[in-house]
C-alpha positions as CSV (number, residue, x, y, z in Angstrom):
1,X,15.7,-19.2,-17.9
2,X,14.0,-17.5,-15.2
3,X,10.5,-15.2,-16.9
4,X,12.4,-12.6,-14.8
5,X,15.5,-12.6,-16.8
6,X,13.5,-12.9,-19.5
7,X,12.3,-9.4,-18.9
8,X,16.2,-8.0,-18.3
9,X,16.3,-8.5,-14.8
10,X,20.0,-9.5,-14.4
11,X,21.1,-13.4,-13.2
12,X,22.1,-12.2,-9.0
13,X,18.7,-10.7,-8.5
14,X,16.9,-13.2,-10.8
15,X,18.8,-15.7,-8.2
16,X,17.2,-14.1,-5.2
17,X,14.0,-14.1,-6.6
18,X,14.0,-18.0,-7.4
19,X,15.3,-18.7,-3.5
20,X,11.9,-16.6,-2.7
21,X,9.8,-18.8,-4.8
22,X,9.2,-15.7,-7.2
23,X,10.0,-17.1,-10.4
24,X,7.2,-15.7,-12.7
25,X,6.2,-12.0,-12.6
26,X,2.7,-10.8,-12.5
27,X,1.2,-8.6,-14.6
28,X,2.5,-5.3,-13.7
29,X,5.9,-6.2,-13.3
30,X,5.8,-7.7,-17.5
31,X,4.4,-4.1,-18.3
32,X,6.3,-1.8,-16.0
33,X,10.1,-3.6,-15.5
34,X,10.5,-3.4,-19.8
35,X,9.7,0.5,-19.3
36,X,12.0,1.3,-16.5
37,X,15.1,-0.7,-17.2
38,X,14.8,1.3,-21.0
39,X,14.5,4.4,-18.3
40,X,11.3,5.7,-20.0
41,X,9.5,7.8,-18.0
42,X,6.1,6.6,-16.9
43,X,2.7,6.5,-15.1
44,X,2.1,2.9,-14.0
45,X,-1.7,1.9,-12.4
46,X,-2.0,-1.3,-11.3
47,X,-4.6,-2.8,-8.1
48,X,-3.3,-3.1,-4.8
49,X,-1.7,-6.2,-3.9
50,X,-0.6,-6.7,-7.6
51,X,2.9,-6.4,-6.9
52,X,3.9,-3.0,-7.7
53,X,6.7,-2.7,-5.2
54,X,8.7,-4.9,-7.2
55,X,7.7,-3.5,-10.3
56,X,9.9,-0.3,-9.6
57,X,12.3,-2.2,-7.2
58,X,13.9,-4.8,-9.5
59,X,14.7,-2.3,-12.6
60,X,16.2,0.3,-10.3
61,X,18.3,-1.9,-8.4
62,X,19.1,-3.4,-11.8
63,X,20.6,-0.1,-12.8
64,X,22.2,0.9,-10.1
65,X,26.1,1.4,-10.9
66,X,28.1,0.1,-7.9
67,X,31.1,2.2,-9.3
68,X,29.3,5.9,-8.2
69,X,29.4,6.5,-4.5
70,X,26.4,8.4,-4.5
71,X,22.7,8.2,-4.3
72,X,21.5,7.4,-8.1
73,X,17.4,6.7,-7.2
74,X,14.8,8.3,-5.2
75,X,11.8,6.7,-4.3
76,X,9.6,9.0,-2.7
77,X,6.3,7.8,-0.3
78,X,3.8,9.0,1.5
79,X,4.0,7.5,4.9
80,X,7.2,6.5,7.1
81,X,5.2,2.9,7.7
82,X,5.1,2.3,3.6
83,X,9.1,3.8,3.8
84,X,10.1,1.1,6.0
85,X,8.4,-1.8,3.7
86,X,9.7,-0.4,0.7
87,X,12.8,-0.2,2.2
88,X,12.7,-3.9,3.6
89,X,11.7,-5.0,-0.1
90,X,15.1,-3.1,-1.5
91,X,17.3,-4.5,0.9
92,X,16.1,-8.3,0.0
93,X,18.2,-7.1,-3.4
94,X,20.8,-5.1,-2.2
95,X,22.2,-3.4,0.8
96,X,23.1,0.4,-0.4
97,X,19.5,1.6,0.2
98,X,18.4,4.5,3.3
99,X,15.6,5.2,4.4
100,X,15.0,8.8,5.3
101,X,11.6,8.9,7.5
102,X,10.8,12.9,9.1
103,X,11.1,13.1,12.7
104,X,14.5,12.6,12.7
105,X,17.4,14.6,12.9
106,X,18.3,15.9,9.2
107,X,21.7,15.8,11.1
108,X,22.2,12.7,12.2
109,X,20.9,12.0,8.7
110,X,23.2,13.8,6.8
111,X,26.0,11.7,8.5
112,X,24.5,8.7,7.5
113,X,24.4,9.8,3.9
114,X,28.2,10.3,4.2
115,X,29.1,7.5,5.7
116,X,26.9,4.7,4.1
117,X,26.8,6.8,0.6
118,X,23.3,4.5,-0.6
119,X,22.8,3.6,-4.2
120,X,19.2,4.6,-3.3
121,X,17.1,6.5,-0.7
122,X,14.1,6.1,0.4
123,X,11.5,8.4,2.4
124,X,8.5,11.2,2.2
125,X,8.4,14.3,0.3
126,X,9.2,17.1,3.4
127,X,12.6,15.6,4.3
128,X,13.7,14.6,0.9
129,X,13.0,18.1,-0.2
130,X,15.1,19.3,2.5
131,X,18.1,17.0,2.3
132,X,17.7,17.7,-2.2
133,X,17.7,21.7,-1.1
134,X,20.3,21.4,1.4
135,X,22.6,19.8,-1.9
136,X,23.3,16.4,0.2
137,X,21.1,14.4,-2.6
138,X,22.1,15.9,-5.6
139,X,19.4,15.7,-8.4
140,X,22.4,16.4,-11.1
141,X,23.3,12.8,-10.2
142,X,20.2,11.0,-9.7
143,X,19.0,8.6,-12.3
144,X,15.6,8.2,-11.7
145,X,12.6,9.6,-9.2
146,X,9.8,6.7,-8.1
147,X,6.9,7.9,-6.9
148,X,5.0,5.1,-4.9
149,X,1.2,5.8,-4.4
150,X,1.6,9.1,-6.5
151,X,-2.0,10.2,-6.2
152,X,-1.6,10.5,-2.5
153,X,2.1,12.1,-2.8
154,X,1.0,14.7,-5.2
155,X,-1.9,16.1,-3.3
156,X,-2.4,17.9,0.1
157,X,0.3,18.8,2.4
158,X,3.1,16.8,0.4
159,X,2.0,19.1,-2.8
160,X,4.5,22.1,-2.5
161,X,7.4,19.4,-1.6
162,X,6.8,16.9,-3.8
163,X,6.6,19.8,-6.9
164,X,10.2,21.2,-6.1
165,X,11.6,17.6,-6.6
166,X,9.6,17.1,-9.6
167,X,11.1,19.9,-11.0
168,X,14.9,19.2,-9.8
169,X,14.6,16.3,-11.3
170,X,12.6,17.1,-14.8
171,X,15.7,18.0,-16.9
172,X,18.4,15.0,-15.9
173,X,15.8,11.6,-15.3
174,X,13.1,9.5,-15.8
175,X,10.0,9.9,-13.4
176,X,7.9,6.7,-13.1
177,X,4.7,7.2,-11.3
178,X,2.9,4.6,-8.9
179,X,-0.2,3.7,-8.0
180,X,-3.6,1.8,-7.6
181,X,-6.2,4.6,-8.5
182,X,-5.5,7.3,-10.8
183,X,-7.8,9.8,-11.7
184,X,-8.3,12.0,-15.0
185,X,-6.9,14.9,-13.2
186,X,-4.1,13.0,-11.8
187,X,-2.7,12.1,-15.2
188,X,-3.1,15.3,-16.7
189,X,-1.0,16.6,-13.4
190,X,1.8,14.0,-14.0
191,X,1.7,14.9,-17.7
192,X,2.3,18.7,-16.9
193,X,5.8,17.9,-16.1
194,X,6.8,15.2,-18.4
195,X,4.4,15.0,-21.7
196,X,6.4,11.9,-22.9
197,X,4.7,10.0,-19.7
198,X,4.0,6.5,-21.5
199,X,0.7,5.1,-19.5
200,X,-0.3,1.8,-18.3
201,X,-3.0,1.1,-16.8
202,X,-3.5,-2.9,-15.9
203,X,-7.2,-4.0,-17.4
204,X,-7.4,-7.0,-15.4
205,X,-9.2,-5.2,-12.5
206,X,-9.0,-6.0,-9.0
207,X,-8.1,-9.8,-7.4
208,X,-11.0,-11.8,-7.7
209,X,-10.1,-13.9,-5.2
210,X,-10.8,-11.1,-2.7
211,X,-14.7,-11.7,-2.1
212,X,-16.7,-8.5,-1.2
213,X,-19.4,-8.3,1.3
214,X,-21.4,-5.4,3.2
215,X,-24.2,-6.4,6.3
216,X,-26.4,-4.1,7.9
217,X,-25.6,-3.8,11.5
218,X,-27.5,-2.1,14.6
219,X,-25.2,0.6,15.8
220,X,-26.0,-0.5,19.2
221,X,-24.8,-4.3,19.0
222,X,-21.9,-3.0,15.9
223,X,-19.1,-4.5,18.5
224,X,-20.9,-8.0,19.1
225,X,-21.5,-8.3,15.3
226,X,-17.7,-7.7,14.3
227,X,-16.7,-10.7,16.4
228,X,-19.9,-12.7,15.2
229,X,-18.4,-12.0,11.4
230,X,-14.6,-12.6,12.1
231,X,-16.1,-16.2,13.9
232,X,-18.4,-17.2,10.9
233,X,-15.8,-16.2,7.7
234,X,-13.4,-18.0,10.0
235,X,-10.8,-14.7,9.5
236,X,-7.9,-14.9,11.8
237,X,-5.7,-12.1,10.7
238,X,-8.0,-9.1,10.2
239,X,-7.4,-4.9,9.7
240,X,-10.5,-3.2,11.2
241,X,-10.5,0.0,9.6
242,X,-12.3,3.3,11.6
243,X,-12.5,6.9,10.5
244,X,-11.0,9.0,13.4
245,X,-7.8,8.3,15.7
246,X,-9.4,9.0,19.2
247,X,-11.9,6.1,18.1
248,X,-9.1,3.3,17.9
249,X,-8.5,2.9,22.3
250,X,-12.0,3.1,22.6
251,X,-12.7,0.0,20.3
252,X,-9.7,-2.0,21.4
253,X,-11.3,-1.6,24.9
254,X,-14.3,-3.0,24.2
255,X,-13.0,-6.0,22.0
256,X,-10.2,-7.0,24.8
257,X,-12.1,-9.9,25.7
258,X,-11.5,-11.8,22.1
259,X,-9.4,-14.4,22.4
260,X,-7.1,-12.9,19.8
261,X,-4.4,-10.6,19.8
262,X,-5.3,-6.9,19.6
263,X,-3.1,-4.5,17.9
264,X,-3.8,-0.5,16.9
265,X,-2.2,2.0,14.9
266,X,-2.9,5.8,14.5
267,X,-1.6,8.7,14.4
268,X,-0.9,9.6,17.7
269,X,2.1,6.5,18.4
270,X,5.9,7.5,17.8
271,X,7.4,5.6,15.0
272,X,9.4,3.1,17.4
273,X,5.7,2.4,18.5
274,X,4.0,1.7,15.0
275,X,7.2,-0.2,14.0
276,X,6.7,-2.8,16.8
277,X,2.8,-3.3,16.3
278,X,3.6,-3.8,12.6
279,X,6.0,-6.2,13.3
280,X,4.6,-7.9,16.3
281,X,1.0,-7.9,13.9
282,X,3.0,-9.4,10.9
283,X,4.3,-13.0,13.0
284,X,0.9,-12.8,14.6
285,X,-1.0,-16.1,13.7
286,X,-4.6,-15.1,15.6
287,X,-4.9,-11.5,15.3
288,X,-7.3,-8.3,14.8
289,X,-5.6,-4.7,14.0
290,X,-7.5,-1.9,14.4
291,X,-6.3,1.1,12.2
292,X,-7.4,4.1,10.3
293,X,-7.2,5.5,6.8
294,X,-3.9,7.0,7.5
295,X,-2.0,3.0,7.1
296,X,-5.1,2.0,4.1
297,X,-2.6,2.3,1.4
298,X,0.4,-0.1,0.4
299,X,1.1,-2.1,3.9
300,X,1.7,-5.1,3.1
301,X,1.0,-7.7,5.4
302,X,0.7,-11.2,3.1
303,X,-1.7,-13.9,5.7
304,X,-4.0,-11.0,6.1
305,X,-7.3,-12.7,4.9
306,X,-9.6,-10.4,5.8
307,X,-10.8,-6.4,6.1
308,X,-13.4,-4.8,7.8
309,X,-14.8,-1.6,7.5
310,X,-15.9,-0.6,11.2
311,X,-16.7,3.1,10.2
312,X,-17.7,3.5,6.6
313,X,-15.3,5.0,3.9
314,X,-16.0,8.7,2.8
315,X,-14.7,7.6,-0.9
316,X,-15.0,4.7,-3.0
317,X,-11.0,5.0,-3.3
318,X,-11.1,5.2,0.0
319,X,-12.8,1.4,0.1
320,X,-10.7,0.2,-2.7
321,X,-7.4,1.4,-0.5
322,X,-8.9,-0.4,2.5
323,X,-10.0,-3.5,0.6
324,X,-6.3,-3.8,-0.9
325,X,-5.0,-4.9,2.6
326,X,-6.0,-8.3,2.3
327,X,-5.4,-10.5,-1.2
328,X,-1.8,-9.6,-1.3
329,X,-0.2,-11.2,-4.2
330,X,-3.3,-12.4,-5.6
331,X,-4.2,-14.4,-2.6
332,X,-7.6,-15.2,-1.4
333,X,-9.1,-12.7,1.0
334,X,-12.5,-11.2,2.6
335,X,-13.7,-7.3,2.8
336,X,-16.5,-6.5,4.8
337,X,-18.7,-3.2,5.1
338,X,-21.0,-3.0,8.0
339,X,-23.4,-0.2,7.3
340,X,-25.9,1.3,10.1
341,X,-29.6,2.2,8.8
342,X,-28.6,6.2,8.9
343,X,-25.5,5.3,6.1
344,X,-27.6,3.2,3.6
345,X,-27.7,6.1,1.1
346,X,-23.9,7.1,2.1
347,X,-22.9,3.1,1.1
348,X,-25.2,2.7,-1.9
349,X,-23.1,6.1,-3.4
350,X,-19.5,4.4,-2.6
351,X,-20.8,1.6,-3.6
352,X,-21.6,2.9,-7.2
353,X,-18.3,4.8,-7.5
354,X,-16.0,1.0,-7.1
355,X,-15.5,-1.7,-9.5
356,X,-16.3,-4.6,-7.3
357,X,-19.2,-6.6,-6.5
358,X,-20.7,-5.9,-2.9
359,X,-22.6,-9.0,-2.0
360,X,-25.0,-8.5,0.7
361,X,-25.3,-10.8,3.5
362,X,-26.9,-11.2,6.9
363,X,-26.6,-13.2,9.9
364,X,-29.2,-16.0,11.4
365,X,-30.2,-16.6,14.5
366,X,-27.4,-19.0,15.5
367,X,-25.1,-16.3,14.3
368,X,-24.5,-18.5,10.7
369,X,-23.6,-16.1,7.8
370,X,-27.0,-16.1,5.3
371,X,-26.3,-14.6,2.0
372,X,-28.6,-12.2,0.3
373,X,-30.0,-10.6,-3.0
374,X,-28.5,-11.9,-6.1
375,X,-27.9,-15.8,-4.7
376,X,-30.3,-18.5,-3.7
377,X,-29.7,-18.1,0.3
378,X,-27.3,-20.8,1.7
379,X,-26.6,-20.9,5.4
380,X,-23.1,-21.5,6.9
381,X,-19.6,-20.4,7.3
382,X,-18.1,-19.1,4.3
């Protein structure tokens, strides 16, 4: 019997999972699947690239009841790009899932709620909101809310939205809550509209098979030492994360002449656009996206064996978020921080506030990786 079905994942999806080469569940699936499939609300916390997609995704399209003609789950995210994914996951299971993205016509949207009637929807707090107010989901009929990446959902502009689901949904279903960083104040939010919130918060800690790595740079030369570090860790599908949007053409420009594809995605690029470099990026096989904090949380992108962080992160979350791009399914992966002289202090804070090791390292004359402090110094590629 599949470990799956030993969990109460029924045979069909336990029968996908097998043809996928998924036959044992990782951690947070054994904690959170048990929870959901008893429909008990709850806050699950788990590191990126843990598999907590599947965690919510199995139970709920476990439950679904093919008999009702209506949407029975919400899953509610903070990004169209993560919509699409998590919609792409569903539909491995089942094909009575939508995606509702904004910047589409709630029209056009309505009539595909009517015509496809989905099991489950997926999409961000604003249009859900609106669709929930406008009575075409209808919360009296819902049997369960996910919240994927809740600390990001629950804060900022998707605050007022996200609360008036929350509360159309308090009185008639479970809410399960999603993410890899929780803080106190988090919690204690989430637990202001359901007390019975059971908690679970995966102690294993983050993949150590993701090694962590931060090298001074020169400002001046920051360009020539990026393609020096993807050469000597022998990355060939890397995210280079920077701060700001208008900073993502001016870096492509100057690393055009790398004999690897170049990819970007920011703000600025319709959602046809971002689809295609996400897609063109994922069956990539030599290949550098450059990106910004916006797409730092949940992409999944498996072969990606390696991060770097261009610009450094404001927050230590901020890092882990980044970092959690590569080592997808507990796979082995590289992050590196290059740091200027004028953000040493800036780095050495983050670097306090995460629950990794940072191993410093430098590069010799012939452009070798040397690694410092804490290890004898060895020369080479990694």
């Amino acid at each position: 019997m599949s470990d799956f079905r030993k969990l109460g994942i029924n045979e069909s999806l336990t029968k996908i999972l097998t043809e996928k080469g998924s036959d044992k569940p990782f951690p947070v699936q054994e904690r959170a699947i048990p929870f959901l499939l008893k429909g008990k609300s709850s806050v699950i916390e788990a590191p990126t690239g843990s598999g907590k997609t599947l965690a919510y995704v199995l139970p709920i399209v476990d439950a679904v009841k093919a008999e009702n003609k209506y949407v029975q789950f919400v899953v509610v995210v903070p990004t169209k790009e993560l919509g699409a994914q998590v919609t792409k996951v569903i539909q491995d299971f089942t094909d009575s899932v939508l995606f509702l993205p904004d910047g589409v016509g709630v029209k056009r949207q309505v009539e595909k709620l009517k015509k496809s009637k989905p099991a489950i929807v997926v999409g961000v707090p604003s249009r859900l909101n609106e669709l929930m107010d406008y009575g075409k989901i209808k919360s009296s009929h819902l049997r369960g809310l996910v919240i994927d990446e809740s600390d990001k959902v629950l804060r900022g502009s998707n605050e007022r939205a996200i609360k008036s689901i929350i509360q159309s949904a308090l009185k008639t279903m479970p809410l399960y809550f999603f993410s890899a960083t929780f803080k106190y104040k988090d919690i204690e939010l989430m637990k202001s509209y359901r007390e019975d919130l059971e908690v679970v918060q995966l102690e294993e800690g983050s993949n150590t098979l993701v090694k962590h790595y931060y090298i001074m740079v020169d400002k001046q030369r920051k360009t020539q030492s990026l393609f020096y570090l993807l050469q000597s860790f022998n990355i060939n599908k890397a995210v280079v994360f920077i701060n700001r949007s208008e900073g993502v053409d001016g870096l492509v420009n100057r690393i055009l002449k790398q004999r690897r594809k170049i990819f970007k995605l920011h703000t600025n690029m319709t959602m046809e656009e971002r689809k295609k470099v996400l897609q063109d990026f994922r069956h990539a096989t030599l290949a550098i996206l450059i990106t910004t904090d916006v797409f730092s949380r949940g992409l999944d992108i498996p072969d990606t064996d390696g991060v770097i962080h261009y610009d450094l992160p404001r927050t230590g979350e901020i890092y882990m978020h980044r970092s959690g791009r590569t080592g997808r399914g507990y796979q082995k992966g590289r992050v590196i921080c290059m740091v200027s002289e004028s953000e040493k202090g800036a780095f050495y804070g983050m670097r306090k506030t995460v629950d990794v090791h940072i191993q410093q390292i430098g590069l010799n004359k012939d452009k070798s990786i040397v690694f410092l402090r804490g290890t004898a110094k060895k020369k080479g590629s990694f």
